[in-house]
C-alpha positions in Angstrom: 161.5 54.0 50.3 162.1 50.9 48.1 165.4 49.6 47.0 166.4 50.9 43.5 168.8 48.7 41.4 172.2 50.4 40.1 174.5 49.8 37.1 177.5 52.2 36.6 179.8 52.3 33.8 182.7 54.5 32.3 182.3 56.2 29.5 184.4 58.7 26.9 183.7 62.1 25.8 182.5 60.7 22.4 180.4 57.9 24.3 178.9 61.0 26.4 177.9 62.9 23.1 176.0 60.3 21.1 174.1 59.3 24.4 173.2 62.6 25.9 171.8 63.5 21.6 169.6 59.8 22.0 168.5 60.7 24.9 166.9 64.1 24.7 164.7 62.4 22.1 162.7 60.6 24.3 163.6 61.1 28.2 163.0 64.6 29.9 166.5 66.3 32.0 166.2 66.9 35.5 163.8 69.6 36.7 167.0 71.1 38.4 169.0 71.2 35.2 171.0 74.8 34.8 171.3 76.4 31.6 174.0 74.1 30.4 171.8 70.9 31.7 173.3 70.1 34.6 174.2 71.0 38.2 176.9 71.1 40.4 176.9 68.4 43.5 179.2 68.9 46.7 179.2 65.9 49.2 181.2 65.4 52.5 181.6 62.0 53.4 182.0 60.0 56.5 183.9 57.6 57.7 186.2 56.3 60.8 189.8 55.7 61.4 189.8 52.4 60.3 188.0 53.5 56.8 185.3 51.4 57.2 183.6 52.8 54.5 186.2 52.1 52.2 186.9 48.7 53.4 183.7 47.6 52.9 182.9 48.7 49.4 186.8 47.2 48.5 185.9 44.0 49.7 182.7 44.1 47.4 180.3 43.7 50.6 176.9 43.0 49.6 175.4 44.7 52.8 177.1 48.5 53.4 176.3 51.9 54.5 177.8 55.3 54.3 176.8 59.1 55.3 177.1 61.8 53.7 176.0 65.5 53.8 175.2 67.3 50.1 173.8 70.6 48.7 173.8 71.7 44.8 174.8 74.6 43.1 176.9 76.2 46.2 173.1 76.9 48.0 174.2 76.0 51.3 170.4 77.1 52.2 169.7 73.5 51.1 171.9 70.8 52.8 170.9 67.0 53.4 172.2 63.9 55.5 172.2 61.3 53.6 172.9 57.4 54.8 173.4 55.4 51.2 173.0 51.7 51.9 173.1 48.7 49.8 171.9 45.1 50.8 172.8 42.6 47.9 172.3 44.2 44.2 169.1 47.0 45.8 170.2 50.1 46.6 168.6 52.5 49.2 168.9 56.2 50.4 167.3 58.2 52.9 167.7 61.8 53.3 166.8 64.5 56.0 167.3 68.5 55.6 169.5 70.4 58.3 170.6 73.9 58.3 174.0 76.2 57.3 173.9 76.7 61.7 173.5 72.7 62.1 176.2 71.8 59.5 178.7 74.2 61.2 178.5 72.8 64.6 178.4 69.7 63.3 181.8 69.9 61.8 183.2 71.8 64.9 182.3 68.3 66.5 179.1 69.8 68.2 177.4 66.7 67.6 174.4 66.9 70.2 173.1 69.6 67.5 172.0 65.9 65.4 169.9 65.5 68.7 166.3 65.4 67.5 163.7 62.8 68.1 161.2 63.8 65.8 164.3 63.0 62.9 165.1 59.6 62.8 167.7 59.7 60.8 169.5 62.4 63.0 168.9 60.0 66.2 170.7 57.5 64.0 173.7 59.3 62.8 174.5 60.9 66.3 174.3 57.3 67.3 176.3 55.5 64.8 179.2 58.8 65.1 179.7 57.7 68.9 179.8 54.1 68.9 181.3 53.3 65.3 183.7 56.7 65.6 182.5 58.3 62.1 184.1 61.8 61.2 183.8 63.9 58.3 186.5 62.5 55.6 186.2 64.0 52.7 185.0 66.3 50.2 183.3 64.9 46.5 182.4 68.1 43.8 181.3 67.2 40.1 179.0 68.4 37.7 175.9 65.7 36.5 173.8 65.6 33.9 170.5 64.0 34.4 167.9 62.2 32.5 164.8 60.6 33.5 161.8 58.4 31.8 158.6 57.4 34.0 158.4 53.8 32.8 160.4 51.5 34.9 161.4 55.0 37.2 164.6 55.4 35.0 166.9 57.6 35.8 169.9 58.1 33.8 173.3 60.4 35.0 176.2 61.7 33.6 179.2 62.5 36.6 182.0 64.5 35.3 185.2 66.9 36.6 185.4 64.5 39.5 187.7 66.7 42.1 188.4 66.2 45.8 189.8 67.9 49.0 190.6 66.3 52.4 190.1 70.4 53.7 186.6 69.0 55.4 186.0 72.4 57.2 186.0 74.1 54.2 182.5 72.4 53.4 180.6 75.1 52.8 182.9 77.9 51.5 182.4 77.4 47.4 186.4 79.1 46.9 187.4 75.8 48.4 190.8 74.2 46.4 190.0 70.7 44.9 192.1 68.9 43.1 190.7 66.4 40.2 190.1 63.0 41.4 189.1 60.7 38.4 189.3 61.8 34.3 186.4 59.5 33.1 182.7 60.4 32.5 180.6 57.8 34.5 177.2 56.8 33.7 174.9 55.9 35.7 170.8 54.0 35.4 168.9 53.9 38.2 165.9 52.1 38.1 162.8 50.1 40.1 162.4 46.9 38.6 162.9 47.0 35.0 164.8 48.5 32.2 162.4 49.7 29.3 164.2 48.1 25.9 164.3 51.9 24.5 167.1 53.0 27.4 168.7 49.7 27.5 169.2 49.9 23.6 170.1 53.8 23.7 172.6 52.8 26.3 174.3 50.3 24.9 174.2 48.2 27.9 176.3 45.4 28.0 176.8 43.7 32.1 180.1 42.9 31.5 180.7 46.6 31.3 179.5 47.2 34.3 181.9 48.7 37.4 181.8 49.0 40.8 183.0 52.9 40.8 182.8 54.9 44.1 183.4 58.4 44.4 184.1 58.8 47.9 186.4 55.4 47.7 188.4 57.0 44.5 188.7 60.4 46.1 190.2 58.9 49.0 192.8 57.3 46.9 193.9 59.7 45.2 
């Protein structure tokens, strides 16, 4: 898959009202939108004792990686690794399904369950867990909202009720305690190669405004 371009910004509740109303006018909401338009996103995040992860997005590296695993909605029948990379301003992700069975052993530090040579990305995370020392870290829920428009392959999110929990074994039980780990609504626009002038004006877009915000890295501060 081809690098996607990312801008992220913080937004208030009133900021989040007037944008989701423009919007719905002329961008359609995720096909996996609830009732209430959005969904609910769990993500357990790797990383190794010398928080490489962290360090690197601190220090604003313009080449970085991280691995996660994610399902939606508490339907641990659907759970994906996911390696996030960046090189420069492009981002990139690559995803691959494993099972309830896998995840468990996985987190019991059964790792030879990632084992699979017709899955890349398994071979790859098995790899990188030995030599760079990656464990499971942390815990990410929040709720998103989601637009998207076909030109320019725009996709448009809302991340809210941020929360957190370092209880990594707890993955996949949906009574898991969290506690919150950021207050502001982010928005974020993903897109190919160009921003159509009808997103960029509903959104207000101004690059100064533009932050560097990390969920994994602000859950692991708190």
């Amino acid at each position: 898959m081809g690098g996607r371009y990312e801008l992220k910004y913080y937004i208030n509740t009133s900021d989040y009202a007037q944008l989701r109303a423009r919007l719905r006018t002329v961008a359609k909401l995720d096909e996996h939108a609830g009732a209430d338009g959005g969904y609910m996103i769990r993500s357990l995040y790797f990383d190794n004792y010398m928080d490489k992860a962290v360090v690197e997005k601190l220090s604003g590296l313009s080449r970085r990686e991280k691995f996660r695993l994610r399902y939606y909605d508490g339907d641990t029948s659907l759970i994906r690794l996911e390696r996030k990379s960046k090189a420069n301003r492009l981002c990139y992700k690559e995803s691959v399904e494993i099972t309830a069975e896998q995840c468990v052993s996985l987190l019991a530090g059964r790792y030879d369950v990632l084992k699979d040579p017709d899955k890349p990305l398994l071979m790859e995370f098995y790899t990188k867990i030995h030599y760079q020392n990656l464990r499971p870290r942390s815990i990410v829920d929040y709720r998103r909202e989601a637009y998207v428009y076909r030109a320019g392959n725009v996709r448009v999110t809302f991340d809210s009720d941020i929360r957190t929990s370092n209880s990594v074994a707890g993955f996949l039980t949906s009574a898991l305690p969290t506690i919150p780990a950021a207050s502001s609504i982010v928005m974020e626009i993903k897109y190919d190669g160009f921003i159509p002038d009808i997103i960029r004006d509903i959104a207000h877009i101004r690059w100064c405004n533009e932050t560097e915000f990390s969920k994994y890295v602000v859950a692991r501060l708190v």
